[in-house]
PQR file with spaces between the fields and no chain letter, atoms N, CA, C, O and H, PARSE charges and radii, in Angstrom:
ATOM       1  N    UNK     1      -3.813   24.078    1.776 -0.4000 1.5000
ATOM       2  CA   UNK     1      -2.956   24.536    2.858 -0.0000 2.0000
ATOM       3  C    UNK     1      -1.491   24.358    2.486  0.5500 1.7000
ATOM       4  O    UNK     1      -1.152   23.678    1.517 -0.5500 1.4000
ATOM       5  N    UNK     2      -0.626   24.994    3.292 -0.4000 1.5000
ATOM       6  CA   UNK     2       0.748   25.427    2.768 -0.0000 2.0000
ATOM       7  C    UNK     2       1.518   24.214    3.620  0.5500 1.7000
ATOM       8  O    UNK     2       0.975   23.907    4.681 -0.5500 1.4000
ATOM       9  H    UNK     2      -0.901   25.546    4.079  0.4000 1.0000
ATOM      10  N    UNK     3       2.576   23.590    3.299 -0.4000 1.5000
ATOM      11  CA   UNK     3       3.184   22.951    4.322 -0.0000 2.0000
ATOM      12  C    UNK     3       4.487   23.980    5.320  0.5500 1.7000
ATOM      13  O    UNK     3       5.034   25.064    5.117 -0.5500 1.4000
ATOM      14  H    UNK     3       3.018   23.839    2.437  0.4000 1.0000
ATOM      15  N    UNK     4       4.530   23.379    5.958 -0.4000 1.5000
ATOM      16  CA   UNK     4       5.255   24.477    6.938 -0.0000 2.0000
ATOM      17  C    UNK     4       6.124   23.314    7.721  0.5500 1.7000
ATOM      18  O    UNK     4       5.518   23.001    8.746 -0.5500 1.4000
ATOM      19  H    UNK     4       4.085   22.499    6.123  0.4000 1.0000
ATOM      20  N    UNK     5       7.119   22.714    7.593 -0.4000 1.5000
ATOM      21  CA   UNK     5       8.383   21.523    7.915 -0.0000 2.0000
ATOM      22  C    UNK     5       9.063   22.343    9.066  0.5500 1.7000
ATOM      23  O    UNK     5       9.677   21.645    9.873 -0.5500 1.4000
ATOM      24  H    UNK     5       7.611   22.969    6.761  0.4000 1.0000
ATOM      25  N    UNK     6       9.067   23.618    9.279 -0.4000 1.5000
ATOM      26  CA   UNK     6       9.771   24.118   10.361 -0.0000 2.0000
ATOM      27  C    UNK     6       9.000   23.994   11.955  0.5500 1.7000
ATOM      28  O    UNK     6       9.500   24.035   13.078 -0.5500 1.4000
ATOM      29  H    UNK     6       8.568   24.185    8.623  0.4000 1.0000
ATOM      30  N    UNK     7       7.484   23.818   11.476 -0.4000 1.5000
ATOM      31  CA   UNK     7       6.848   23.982   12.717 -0.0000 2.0000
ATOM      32  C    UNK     7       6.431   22.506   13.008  0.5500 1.7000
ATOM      33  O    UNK     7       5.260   22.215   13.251 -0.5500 1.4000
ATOM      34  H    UNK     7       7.077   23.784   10.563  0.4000 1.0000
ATOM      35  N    UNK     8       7.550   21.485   12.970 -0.4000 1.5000
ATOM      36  CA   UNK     8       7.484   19.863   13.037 -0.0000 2.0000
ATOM      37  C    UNK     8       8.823   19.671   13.291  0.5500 1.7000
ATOM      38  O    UNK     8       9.207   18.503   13.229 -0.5500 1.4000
ATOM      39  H    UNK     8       8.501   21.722   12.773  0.4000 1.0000
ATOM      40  N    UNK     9       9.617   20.506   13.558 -0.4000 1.5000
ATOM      41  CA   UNK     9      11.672   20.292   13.565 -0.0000 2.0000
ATOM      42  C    UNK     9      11.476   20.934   14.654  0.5500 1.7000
ATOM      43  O    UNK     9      10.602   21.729   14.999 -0.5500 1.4000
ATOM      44  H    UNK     9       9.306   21.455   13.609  0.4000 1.0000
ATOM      45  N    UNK    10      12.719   20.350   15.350 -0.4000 1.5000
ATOM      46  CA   UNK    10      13.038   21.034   16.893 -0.0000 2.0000
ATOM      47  C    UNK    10      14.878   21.334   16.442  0.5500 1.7000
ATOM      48  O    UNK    10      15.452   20.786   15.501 -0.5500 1.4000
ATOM      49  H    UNK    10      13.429   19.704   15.070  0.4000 1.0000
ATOM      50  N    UNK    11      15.397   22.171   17.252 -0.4000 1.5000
ATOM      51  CA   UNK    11      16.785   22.560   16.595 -0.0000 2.0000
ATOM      52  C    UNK    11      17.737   21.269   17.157  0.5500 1.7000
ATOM      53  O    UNK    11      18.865   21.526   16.738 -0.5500 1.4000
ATOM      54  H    UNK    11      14.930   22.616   18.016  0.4000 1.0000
ATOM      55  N    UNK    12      17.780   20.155   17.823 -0.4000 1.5000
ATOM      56  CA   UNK    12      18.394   18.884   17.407 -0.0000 2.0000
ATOM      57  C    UNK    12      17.960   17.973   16.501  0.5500 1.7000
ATOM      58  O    UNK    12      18.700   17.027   16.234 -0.5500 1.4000
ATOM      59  H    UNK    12      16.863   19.946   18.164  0.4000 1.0000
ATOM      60  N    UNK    13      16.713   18.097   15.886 -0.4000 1.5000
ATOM      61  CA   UNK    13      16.377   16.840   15.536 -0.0000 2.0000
ATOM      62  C    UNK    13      15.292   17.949   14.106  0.5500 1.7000
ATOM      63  O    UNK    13      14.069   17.979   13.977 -0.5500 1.4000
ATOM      64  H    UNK    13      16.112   18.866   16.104  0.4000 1.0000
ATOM      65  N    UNK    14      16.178   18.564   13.422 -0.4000 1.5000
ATOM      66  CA   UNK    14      15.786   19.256   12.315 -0.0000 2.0000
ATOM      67  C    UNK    14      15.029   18.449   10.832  0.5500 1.7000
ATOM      68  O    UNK    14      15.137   17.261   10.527 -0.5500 1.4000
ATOM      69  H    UNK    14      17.172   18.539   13.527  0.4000 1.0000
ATOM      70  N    UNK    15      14.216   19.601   10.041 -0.4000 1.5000
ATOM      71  CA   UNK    15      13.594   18.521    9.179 -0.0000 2.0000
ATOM      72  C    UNK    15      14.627   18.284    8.003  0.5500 1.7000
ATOM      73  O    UNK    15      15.396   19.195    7.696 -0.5500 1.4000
ATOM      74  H    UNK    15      14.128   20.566   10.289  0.4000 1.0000
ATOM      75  N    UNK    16      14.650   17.214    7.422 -0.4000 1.5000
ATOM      76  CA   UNK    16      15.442   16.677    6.294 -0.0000 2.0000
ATOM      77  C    UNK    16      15.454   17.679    4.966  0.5500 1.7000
ATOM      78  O    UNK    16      16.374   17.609    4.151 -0.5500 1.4000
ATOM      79  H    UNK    16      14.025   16.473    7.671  0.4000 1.0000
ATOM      80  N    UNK    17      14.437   18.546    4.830 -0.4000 1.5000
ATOM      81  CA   UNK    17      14.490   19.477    4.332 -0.0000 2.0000
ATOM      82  C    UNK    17      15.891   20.329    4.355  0.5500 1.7000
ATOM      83  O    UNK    17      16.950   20.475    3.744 -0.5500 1.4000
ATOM      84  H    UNK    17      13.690   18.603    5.492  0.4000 1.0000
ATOM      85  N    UNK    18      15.150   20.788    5.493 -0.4000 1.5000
ATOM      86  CA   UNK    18      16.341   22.017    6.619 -0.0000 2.0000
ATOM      87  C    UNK    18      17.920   21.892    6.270  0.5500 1.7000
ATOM      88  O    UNK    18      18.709   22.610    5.656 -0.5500 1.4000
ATOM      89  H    UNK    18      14.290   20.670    5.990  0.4000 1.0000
ATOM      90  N    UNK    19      18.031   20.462    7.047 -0.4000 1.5000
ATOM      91  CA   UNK    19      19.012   20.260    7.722 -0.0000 2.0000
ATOM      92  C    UNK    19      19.621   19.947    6.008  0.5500 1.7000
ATOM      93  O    UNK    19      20.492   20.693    5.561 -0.5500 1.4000
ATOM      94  H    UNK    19      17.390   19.878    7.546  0.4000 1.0000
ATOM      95  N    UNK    20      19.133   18.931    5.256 -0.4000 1.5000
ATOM      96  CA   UNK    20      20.086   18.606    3.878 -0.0000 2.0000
ATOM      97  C    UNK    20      20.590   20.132    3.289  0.5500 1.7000
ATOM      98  O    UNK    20      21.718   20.388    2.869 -0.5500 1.4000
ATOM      99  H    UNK    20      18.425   18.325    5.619  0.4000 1.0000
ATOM     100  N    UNK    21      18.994   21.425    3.414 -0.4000 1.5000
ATOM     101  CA   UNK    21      20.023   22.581    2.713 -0.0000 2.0000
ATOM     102  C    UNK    21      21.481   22.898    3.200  0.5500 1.7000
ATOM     103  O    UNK    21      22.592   23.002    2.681 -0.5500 1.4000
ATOM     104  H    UNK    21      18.077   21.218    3.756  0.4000 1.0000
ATOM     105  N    UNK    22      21.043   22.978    4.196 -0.4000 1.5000
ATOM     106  CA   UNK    22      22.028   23.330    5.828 -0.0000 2.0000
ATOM     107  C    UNK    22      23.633   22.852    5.326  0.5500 1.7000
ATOM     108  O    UNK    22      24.650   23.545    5.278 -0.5500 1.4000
ATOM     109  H    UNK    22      20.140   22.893    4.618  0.4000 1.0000
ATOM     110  N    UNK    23      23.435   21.367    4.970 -0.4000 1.5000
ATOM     111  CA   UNK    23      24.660   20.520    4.728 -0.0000 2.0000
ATOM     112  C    UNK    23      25.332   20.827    3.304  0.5500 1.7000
ATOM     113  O    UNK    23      26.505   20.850    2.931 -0.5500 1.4000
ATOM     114  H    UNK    23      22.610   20.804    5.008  0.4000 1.0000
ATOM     115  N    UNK    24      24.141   21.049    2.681 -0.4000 1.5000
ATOM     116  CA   UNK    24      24.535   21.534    0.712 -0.0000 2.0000
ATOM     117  C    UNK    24      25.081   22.832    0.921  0.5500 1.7000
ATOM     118  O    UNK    24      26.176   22.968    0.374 -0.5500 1.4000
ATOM     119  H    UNK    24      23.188   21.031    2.984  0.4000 1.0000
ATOM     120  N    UNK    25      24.729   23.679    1.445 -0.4000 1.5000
ATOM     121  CA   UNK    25      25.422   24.879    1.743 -0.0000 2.0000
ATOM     122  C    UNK    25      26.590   25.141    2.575  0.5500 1.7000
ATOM     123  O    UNK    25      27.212   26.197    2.456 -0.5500 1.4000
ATOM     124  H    UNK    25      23.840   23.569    1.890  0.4000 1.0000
ATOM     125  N    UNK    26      26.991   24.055    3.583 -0.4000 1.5000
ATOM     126  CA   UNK    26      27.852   24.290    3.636 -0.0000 2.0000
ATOM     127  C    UNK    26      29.186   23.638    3.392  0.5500 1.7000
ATOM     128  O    UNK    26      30.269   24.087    3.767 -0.5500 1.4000
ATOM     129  H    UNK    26      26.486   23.197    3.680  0.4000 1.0000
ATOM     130  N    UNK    27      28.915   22.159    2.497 -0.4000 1.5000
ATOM     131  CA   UNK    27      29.631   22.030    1.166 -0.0000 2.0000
ATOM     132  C    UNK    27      30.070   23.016    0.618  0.5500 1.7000
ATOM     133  O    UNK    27      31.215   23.416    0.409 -0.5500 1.4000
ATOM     134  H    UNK    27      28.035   21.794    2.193  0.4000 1.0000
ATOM     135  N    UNK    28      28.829   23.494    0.333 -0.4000 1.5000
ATOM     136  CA   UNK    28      29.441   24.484   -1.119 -0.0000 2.0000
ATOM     137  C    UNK    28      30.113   25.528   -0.499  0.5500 1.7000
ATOM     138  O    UNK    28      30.580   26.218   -1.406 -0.5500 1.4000
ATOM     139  H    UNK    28      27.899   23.169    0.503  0.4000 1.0000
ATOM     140  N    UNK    29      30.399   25.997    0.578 -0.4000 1.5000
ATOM     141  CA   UNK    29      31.242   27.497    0.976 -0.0000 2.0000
ATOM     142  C    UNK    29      32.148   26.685    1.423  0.5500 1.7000
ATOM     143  O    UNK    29      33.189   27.311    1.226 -0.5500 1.4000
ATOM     144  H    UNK    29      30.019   25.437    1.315  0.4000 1.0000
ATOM     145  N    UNK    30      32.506   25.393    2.042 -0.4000 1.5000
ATOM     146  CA   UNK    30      33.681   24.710    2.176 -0.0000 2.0000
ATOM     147  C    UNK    30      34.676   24.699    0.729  0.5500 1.7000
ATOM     148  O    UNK    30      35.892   24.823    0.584 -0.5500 1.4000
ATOM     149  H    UNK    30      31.660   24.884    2.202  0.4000 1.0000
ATOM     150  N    UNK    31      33.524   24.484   -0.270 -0.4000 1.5000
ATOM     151  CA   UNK    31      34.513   23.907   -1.358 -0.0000 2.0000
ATOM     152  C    UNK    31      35.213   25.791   -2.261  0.5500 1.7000
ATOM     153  O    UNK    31      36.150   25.849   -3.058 -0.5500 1.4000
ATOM     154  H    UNK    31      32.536   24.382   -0.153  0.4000 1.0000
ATOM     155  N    UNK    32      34.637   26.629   -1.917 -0.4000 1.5000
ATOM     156  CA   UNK    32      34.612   28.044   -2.210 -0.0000 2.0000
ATOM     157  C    UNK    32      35.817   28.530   -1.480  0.5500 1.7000
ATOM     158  O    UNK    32      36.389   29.284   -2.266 -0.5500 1.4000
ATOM     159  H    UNK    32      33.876   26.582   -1.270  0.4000 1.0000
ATOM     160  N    UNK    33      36.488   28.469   -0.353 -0.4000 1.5000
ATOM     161  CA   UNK    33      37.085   28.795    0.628 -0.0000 2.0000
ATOM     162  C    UNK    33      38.432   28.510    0.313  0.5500 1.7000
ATOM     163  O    UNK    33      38.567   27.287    0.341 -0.5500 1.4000
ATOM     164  H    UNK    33      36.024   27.856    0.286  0.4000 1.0000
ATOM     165  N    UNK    34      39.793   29.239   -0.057 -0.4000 1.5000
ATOM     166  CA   UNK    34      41.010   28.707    0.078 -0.0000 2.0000
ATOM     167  C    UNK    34      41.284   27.294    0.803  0.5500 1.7000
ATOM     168  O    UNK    34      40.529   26.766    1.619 -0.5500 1.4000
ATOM     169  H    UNK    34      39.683   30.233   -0.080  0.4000 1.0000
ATOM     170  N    UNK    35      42.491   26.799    0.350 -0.4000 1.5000
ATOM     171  CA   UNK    35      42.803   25.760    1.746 -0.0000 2.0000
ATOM     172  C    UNK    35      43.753   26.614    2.173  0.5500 1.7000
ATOM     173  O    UNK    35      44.451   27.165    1.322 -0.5500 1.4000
ATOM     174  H    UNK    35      43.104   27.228   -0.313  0.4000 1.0000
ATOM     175  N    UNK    36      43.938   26.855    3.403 -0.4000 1.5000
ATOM     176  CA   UNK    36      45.016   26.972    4.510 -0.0000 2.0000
ATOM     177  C    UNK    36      45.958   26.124    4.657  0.5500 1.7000
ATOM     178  O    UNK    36      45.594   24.968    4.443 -0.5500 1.4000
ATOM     179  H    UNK    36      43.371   26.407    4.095  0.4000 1.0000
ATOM     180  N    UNK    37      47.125   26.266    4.966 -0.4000 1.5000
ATOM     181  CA   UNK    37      48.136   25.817    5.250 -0.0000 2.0000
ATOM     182  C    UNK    37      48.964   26.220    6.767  0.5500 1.7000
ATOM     183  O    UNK    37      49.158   27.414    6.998 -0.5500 1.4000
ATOM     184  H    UNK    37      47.421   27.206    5.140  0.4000 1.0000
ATOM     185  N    UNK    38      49.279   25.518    7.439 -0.4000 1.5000
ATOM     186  CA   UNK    38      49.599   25.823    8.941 -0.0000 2.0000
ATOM     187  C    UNK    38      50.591   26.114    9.120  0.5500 1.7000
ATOM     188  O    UNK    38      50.767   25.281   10.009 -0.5500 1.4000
ATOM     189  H    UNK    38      49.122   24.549    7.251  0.4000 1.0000
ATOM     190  N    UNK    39      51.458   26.581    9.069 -0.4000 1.5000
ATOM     191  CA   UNK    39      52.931   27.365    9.542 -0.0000 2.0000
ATOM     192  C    UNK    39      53.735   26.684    9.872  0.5500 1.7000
ATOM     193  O    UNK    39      54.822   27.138   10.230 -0.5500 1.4000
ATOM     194  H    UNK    39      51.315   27.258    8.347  0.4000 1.0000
């Protein structure tokens, strides 16, 4: 049988799976992104 981690996560309390891609990804488009500067 296949594991399936999404159908054991509720959308506050996500699986460690999930949620670590979740965070690695959005590292990585943070670190991709100009910095801004405020006027």
């Amino acid at each position: 049988t296949q594991f399936h981690p999404e159908f054991t996560s509720t959308p506050r309390d996500g699986h460690p799976l999930f949620t670590g891609f979740v965070r690695a990804a959005r590292a990585s488009r943070a670190a991709q992104l100009p910095a801004v500067s405020e006027a």
